[in-house]
Every structure is written in C-alpha cells, then in structure tokens.
C-alpha positions in Angstrom: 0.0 0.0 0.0 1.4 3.5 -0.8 1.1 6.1 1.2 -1.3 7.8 -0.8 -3.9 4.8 -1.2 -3.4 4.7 3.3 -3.9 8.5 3.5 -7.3 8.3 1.8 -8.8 6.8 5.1 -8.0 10.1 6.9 -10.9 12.2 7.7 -10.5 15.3 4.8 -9.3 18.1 7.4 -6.4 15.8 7.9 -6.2 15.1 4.5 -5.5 18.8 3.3 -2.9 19.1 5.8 -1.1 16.1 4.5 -1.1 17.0 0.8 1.7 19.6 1.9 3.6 17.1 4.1 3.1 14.5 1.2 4.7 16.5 -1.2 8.3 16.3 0.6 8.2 12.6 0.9 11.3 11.1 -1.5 9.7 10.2 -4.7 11.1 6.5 -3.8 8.6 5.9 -0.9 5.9 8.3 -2.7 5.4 6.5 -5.9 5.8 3.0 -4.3 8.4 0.1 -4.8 6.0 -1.2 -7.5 6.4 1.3 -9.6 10.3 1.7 -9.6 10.4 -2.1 -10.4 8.4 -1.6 -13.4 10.0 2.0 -14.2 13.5 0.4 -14.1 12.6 -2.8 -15.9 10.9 -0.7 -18.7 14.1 1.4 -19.4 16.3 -1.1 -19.5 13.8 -3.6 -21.7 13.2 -1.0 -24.2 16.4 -2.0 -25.9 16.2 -5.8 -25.8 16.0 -8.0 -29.1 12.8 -8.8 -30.6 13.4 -12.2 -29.8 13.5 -11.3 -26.3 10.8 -9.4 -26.2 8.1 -11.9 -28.0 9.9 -14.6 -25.4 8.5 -12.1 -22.1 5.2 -11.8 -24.1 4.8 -15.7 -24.2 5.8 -15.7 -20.6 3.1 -12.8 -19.4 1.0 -14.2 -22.0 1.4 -18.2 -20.6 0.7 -16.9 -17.1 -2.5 -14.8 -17.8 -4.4 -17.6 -19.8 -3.5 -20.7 -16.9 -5.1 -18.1 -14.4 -7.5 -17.1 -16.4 -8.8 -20.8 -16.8 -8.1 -22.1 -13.3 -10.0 -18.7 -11.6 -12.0 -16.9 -14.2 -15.5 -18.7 -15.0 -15.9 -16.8 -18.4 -12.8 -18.3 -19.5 -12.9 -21.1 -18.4 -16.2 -21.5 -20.5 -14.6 -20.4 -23.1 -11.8 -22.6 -23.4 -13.5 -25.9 -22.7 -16.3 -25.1 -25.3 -13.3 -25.2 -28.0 -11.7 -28.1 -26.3 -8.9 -26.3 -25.4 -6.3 -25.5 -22.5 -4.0 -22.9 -21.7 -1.0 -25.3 -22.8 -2.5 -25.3 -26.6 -1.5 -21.5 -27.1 1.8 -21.7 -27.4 2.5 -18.8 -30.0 0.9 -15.6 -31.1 -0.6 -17.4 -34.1 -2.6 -19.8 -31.3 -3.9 -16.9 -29.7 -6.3 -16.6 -32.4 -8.1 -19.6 -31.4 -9.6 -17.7 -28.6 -12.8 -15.0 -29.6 -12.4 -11.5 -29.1 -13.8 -10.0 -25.8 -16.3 -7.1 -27.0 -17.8 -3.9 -24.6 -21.2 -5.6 -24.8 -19.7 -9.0 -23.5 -17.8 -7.1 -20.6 -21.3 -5.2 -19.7 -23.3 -9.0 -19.9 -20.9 -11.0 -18.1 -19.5 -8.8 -15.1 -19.1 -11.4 -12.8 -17.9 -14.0 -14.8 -14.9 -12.2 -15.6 -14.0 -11.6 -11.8 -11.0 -13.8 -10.8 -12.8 -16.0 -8.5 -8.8 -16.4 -6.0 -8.9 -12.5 -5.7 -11.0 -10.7 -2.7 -12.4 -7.4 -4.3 -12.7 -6.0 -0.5 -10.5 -2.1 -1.0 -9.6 -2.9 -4.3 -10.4 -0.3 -6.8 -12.8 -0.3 -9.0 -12.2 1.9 -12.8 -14.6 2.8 -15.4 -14.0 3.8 -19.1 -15.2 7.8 -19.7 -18.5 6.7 -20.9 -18.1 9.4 -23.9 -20.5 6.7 -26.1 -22.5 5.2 -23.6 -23.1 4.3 -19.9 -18.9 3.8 -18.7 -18.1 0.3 -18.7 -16.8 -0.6 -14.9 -13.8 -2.9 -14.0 -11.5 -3.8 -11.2 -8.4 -3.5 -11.1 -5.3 -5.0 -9.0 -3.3 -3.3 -6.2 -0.5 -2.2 -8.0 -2.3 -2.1 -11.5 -1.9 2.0 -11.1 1.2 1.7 -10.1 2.2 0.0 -13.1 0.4 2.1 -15.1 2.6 5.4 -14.1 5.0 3.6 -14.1 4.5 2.8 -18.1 3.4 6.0 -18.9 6.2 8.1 -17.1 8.7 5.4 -19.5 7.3 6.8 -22.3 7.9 10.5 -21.3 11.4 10.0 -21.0 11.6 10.1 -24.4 11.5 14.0 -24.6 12.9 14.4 -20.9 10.5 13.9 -18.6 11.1 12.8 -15.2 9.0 10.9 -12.4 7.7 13.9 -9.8 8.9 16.6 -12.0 6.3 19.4 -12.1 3.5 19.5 -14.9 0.9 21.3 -16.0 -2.9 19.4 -16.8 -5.8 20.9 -19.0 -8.4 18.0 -18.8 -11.2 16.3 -16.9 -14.3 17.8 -16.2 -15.3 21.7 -15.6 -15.0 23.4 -12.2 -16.0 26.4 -12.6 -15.7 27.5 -9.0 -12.1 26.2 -8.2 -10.6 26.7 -12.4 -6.8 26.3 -11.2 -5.9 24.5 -8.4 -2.4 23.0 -7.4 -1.9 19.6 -6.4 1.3 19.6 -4.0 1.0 15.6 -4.0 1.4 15.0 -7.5 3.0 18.8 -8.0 0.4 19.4 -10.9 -1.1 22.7 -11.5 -4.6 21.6 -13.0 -6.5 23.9 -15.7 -10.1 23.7 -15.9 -10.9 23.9 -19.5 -13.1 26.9 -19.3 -11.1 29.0 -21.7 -14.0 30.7 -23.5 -13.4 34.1 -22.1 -10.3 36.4 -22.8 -9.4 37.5 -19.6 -10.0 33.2 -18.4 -6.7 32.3 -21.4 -4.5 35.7 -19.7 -5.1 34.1 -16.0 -3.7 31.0 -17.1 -1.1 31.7 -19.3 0.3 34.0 -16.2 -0.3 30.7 -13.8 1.6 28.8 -16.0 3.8 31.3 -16.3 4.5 31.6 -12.6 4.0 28.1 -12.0 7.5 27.3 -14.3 6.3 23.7 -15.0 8.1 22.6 -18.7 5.2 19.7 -19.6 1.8 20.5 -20.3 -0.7 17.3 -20.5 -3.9 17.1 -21.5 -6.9 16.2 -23.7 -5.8 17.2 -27.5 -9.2 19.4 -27.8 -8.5 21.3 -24.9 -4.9 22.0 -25.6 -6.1 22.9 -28.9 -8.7 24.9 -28.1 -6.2 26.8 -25.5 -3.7 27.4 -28.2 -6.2 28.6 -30.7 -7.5 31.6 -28.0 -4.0 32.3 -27.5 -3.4 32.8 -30.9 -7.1 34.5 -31.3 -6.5 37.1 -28.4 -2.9 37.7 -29.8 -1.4 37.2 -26.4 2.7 36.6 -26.4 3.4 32.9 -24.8 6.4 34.0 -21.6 7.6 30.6 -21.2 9.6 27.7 -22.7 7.9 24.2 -22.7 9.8 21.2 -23.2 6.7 19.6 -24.5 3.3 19.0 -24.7 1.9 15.6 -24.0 -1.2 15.1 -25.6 -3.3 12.1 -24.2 -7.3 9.8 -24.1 -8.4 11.2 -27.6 -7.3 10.8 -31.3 -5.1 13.8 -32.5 -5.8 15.4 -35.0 -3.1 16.8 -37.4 -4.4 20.3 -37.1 -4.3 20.4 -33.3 -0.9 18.9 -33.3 0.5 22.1 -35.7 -1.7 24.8 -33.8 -0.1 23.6 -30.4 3.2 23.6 -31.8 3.1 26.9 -33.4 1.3 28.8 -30.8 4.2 26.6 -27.6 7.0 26.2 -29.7 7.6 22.6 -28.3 7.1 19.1 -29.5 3.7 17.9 -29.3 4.3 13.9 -27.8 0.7 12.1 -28.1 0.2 8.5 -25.9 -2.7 6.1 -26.2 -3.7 4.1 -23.9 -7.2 3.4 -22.5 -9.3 2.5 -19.1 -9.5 -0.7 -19.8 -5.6 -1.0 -19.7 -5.1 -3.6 -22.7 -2.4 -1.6 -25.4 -0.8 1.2 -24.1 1.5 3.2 -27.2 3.4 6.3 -27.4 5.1 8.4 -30.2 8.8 7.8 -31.2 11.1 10.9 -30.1 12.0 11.2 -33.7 8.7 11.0 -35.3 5.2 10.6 -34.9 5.1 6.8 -35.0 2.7 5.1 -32.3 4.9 2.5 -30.7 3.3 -0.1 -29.2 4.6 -1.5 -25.8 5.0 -4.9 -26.1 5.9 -5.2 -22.2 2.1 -4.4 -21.2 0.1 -6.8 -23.3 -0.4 -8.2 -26.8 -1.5 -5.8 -29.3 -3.6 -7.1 -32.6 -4.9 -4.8 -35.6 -7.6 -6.2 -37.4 -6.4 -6.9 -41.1 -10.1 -5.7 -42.7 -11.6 -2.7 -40.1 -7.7 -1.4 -38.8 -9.4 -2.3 -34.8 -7.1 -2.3 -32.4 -7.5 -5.4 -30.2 -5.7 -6.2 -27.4 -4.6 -8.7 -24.2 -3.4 -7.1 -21.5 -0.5 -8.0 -18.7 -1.0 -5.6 -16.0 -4.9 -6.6 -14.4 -5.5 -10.1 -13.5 -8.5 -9.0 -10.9 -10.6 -8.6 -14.2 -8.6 -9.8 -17.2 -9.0 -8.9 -20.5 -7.8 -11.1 -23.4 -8.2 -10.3 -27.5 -10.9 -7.4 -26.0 -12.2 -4.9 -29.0 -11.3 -1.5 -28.3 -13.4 -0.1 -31.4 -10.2 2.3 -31.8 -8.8 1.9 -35.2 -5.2 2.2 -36.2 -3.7 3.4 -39.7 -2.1 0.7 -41.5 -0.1 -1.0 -39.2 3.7 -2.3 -39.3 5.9 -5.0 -37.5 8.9 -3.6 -38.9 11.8 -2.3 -36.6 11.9 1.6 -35.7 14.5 3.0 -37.8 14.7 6.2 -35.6 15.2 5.0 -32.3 16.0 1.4 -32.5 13.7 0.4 -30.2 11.8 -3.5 -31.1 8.4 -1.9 -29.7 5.7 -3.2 -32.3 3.7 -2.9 -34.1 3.6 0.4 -35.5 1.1 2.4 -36.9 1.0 6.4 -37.4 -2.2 7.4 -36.0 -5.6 6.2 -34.3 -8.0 7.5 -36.5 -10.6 7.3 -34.4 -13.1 5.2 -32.6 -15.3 3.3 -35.0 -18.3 4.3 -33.1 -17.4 7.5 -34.1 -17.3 7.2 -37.6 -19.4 8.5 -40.3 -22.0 6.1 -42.2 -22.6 7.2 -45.7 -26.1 5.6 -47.6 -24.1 3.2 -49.2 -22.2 2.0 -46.2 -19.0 3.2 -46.3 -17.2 4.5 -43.4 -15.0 7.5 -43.1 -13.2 8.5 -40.1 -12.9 11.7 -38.1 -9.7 12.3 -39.4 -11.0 12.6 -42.8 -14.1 14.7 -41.8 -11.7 17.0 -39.5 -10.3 18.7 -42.6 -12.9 21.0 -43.6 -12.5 22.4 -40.2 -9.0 23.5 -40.0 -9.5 27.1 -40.7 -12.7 28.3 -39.7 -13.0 31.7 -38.3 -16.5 32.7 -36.7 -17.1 29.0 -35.4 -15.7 29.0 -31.6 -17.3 24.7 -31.1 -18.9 22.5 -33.4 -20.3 19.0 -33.1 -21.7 16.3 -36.0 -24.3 14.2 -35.0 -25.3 11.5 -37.3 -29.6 10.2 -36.8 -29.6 8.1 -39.8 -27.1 7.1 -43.1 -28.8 10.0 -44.9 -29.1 12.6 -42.3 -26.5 14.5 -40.2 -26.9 17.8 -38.1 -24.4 20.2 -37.8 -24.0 22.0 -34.4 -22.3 25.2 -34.0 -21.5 27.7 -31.5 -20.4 31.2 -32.8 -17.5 33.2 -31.3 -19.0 36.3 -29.5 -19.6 39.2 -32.0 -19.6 37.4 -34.9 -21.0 38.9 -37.7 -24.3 36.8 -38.8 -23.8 37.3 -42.6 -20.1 36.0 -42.2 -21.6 32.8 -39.8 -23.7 32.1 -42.6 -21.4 31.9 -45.1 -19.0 30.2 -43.0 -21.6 27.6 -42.1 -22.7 27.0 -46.1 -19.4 26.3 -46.8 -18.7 23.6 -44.2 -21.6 21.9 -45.5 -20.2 22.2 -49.1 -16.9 20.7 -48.0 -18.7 18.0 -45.4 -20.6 16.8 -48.4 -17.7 16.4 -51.1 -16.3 14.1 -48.4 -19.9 12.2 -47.2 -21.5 12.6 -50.5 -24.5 14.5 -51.8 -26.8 12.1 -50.9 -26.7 13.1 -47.4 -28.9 15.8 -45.5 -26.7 18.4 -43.7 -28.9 20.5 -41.3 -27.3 23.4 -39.4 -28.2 24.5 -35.8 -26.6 27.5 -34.1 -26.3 27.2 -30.8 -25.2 28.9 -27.0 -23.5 26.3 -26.3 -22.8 22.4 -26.9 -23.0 19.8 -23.4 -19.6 18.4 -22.6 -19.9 15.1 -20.6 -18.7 14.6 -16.9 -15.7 13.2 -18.3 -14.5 16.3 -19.9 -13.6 14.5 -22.9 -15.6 15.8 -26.4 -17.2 14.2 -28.6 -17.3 16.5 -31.7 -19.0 13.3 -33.6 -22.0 11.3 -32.1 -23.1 8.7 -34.8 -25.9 6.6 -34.4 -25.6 5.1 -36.8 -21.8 3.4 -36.6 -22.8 2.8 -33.2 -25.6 0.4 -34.1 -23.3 -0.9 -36.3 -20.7 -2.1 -34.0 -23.5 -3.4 -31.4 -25.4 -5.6 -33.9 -22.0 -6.5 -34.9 -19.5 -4.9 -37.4 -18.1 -8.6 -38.3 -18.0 -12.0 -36.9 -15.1 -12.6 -34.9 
C-alpha cells in the first residue's frame, strides 16, 4: 500500500494538511516500490532484441491464460467449449483460437470475468469515460496503477520527462468555482478547461507562467482549443515548454500544428485506455505510435484497422483479444529505424473510434480524421459538433465566437456543408443548428461526432469474430 492509497482513510481536514507534508516525501517511498520495479525494468527492456521481447510476451501471456482458466468462469467457459487448454496456445498465431472480448460482453458478463482467488474488498474499481454510452466498470489489481505510471512516465522519457517533476494538466471535467488548483502531491497545476473568455486564457497563461512547469498534459481538444485563444486574443506565450503531452483522444493533425506553433515545443501524443489492454506512445523522432509490447499483446484487425488487445498488468478482471473499437492506420511489424527500439507494431495514428465514424447511404465509413479537414481554418465557429440520426441525415451544431458577424456565420456555415458533403457525399442531409453552447460530458472529454448510426453498427456486430 502507498502512502497515498493509506492517507485516503484520513478524515478530509487531515487530509489537506497532508497534501503539503506529502509533497516532501522522497519520490522512492511516494510513488511506491512497484512502480520503480516496473519504471526500471521498462528502461532497461526497451532495448532488448525482438526475440526477447516476444519470449517475455509468451511468458506474461502463458501466465494470464492458466489463471484465467483455473479462476476466471468466463474463461474457463470459453476454453472448454473449444476443447482447449492454456497449454495449446503456445505462439501468437494460437492466440487466435480464442474469440475476441467485446464492450457488450464485458457489460453481460461482469461477474464471470472476476478472478474468483482474488477478494475485491478495497480494491479499486475503474470505469472507461462513458463518452458513447453508460462507462463500462472494472476492477483493477493493487499495483495495476502503479504499473500504469510507471508505463506511462517510461514513455515521457523520451522528450525528458522525469518521475515527480512538475506538470501542468488541461483536462477532466469543468470546475468552474475552483478553475486552477495546485496539487502539492502530485505537484500538478490543473486547468479547468473553461477558456471561453479572454481574460480566463491571460489568468492562465500568467499561472503557467509563474508556476514554471516545462510539460503541459492534457486532452488534445482542450490543448487545442487553448492554443487557438491564444493565438485569437494575440497574447505573447512568456515561457519555454519542453513539450506538450497530448493524451485519451485521437489527434488530429491540425491540433498537433496549432499547439506547436502557438508553444513552440514538441507535441508527444500516448494512447492508452481505461480498460488498460495496449498502451502506445510516439517515437522521439517522429510521430510513430509505438506499441509497448511489455504491457500486453497488441492485434490490428487486417479488414476494419481495430485495435485489439490482451493485457498484462490486471489479472483481478482480465482482459484477453478485447475490441477497443479504436482503429489504427495501416499498421507495421517492422523495426523503428529512428530510435532502434523493437516496440511493435507500428502504426502512425488512431483515426478514431469506430463508433465514431461516419456512415454514408451506401455503407461506407470515413473516419474523423478525414471529416476534420474542412475544419481547419474556420474563423467565426468557436465549437462545433456532427451528430449523425440516420445514413442520410446528419446535423451540424455550431457555437459562434461572441460578435460574430451573422452574414459572415452564414457563409462560414454554407461552406462547411459544401466541403462536409464532397467528403460524405451529396446524398446526405446536412442540417445546421446555431447554438449557446454544446454539453460536454462529466468526463470532460468531447465528442465532436456522435453517430448513431456506426454505433448500431458495432452493437449488432460490425463482423463475426
């Protein structure tokens, strides 16, 4: 038990007194000896062969499926009505004998894929944002979160990040009574993302000024929508960021170049997810996702690009070939050329979650990145938001900066819906709506597509596994 997991008994007077005293405690006892295992086996196994590393995988992978069957009823069930055993997957290839774990199977069969040897009494218990849905709840281990940081904080290295050193976070949901607050635990100056309001983007940039912290992390639409009123309001950026770790949604290639420009830094994007199954991070030298192959198994669907994946690091509620509905560009197993490392496979972008794809009449599906385009440089739009009904019928939702001139909206707006249909096709319905304001979720997370229509898709089943 860390220190922080036994402090959250306190009663919360105590508690606030402790966050100081907590934030002189040596980062060895602070961040646990679990995670310094893991930290310290990750940077030294990023440079092993790629014969080493598929021989750890088999090991990790060996050691999930015989628990799996001898304490998990779902698998268990599953294995026996394929007359199998653990012992019969004995490469990646045999993997594929087992089906893929889907959301709707993880919602049906909660119990049943509990580790029946594990006690969930103080365990904790995670959820996925719930962005498309009611959030799918999990549990996780004791040291799964340690494990976690610990992977995460490896892949920060790679443009000079350092456990405990200071940072700076613009994500999570809105508090709009408490906008900055500092974190002496975790020594994180947190931003509220309500940046509509000039004099809001001045009192932060001046925090952050003060506050000297060189990484800035955070959702990519937040980040980007920061940038973007910087650059709006014409304000002069005082500091020097080492970079900008973007995180929990797709990128999109505009955000990345806005953030840039506007911080003069690298923009270094991770993805990852609740459920904790593929965890992948950019290269220092380029913008290749690099999948960790220390944290689980990572499969891309030849025909849809999904990303599927088993993970290592939660055997309390174990996931094994589980559908992310992410999907990857075109995937490689090749070596990194640029850093050398044998992390695979590698792909250059998620494009997207499939549930947030677009459905055209005819069936097709394009992905947000390709719809994002139109986008790029719109000037009286300050939020916008695609929801898809049906294949033939899509509503465009749009929040004007203040003082925008109406005649210029209109235009504006007419020629998104020009450009939207060159991409979707002339066969579908665009209707616009000019609004105060679009709902973010609790999350904090946006959604600028909600489709129906991809999501009944993937729930009556995109393609037999």
């Amino acid at each position: 038990m860390t220190l922080k997991t036994f402090a959250k008994r306190f009663p919360e007077p105590l508690k606030q007194s402790l966050r100081y005293i907590y934030g002189f405690v040596p980062l060895s006892i602070r961040y646990g000896k679990v995670f310094w295992e893991t930290f310290n086996f990750l940077q030294e196994s990023q440079w092993w062969s790629r014969e080493k590393l598929e021989e750890y995988q088999m090991q990790q992978l060996s050691n999930l499926l015989h628990h799996a069957y001898k304490n998990v009823s779902y698998y268990r069930r599953v294995f026996d009505e394929r007359g199998l055993k653990p012992d019969d997957i004995q490469d990646f290839n045999d993997l594929r004998k087992l089906p893929y774990l889907a959301k709707n199977d993880l919602k049906k069969h909660f119990k049943e894929l509990l580790a029946e040897n594990m006690s969930l009494k103080n365990l904790p218990m995670s959820h996925t944002s719930g962005t498309s849905g009611k959030p799918l709840q999990f549990y996780e281990g004791r040291f799964t979160s340690q494990k976690e940081l610990a992977f995460i904080c490896h892949q920060w290295t790679r443009v000079g990040y350092k456990p405990g050193e200071p940072r700076i976070e613009l994500r999570g949901a809105i508090n709009r009574k408490n906008p900055v607050y500092y974190d002496p635990i975790s020594k994180i100056l947190r931003l509220s993302p309500i940046i509509e309001h000039k004099e809001t983007v001045h009192h932060y940039v001046d925090r952050m000024n003060s506050f000297g912290g060189k990484f800035l992390h955070g959702y990519p639409s937040a980040i980007a929508s920061f940038a973007y009123r910087i650059k709006k309001y014409g304000f002069a950026v005082p500091f020097r960021l080492k970079a900008v770790l973007f995180a929990s949604e797709a990128v999109y290639e505009w955000e990345r170049e806005l953030v840039q420009e506007v911080f003069g830094c690298r923009v270094f994007s991770h993805y990852g997810m609740a459920e904790k199954v593929v965890l992948a991070s950019e290269c220092e030298h380029s913008n290749y996702y690099h999948c960790l192959p220390q944290y689980g198994i990572t499969e891309i669907d030849p025909e849809t690009h999904e990303i599927i994946g088993t993970g290592f690091i939660n055997h309390v509620n174990p996931f094994i070939r589980y559908r992310t509905t992410d999907v990857a560009s075109t995937p490689t197993s090749s070596k990194c050329e640029n850093c050398e490392r044998n992390y695979y496979p590698l792909f250059m972008k998620v494009e997207g979650r499939l549930e947030d794809f677009i459905v055209t009449p005819e069936g097709a599906m394009i992905s947000p990145a390709v719809i994002t385009h139109p986008f790029k440089d719109i000037k009286t739009v300050k939020d916008v938001q695609l929801v898809q009904e049906s294949p033939d019928h899509i509503i465009l939702r749009a929040v004007a900066w203040k003082g925008s001139e109406p005649k210029t909206l209109r235009a504006e707006l007419d020629r998104l819906c020009r450009d939207l249909q060159q991409i979707i096709g002339i066969g579908v319905q665009i209707k616009v709506q000019v609004l105060e304001e679009i709902e973010r979720p609790k999350s904090g997370k946006f959604k600028w597509i909600q489709s129906k229509v991809s999501k009944d898709l993937l729930h009556n089943g995109l393609k037999d596994a």
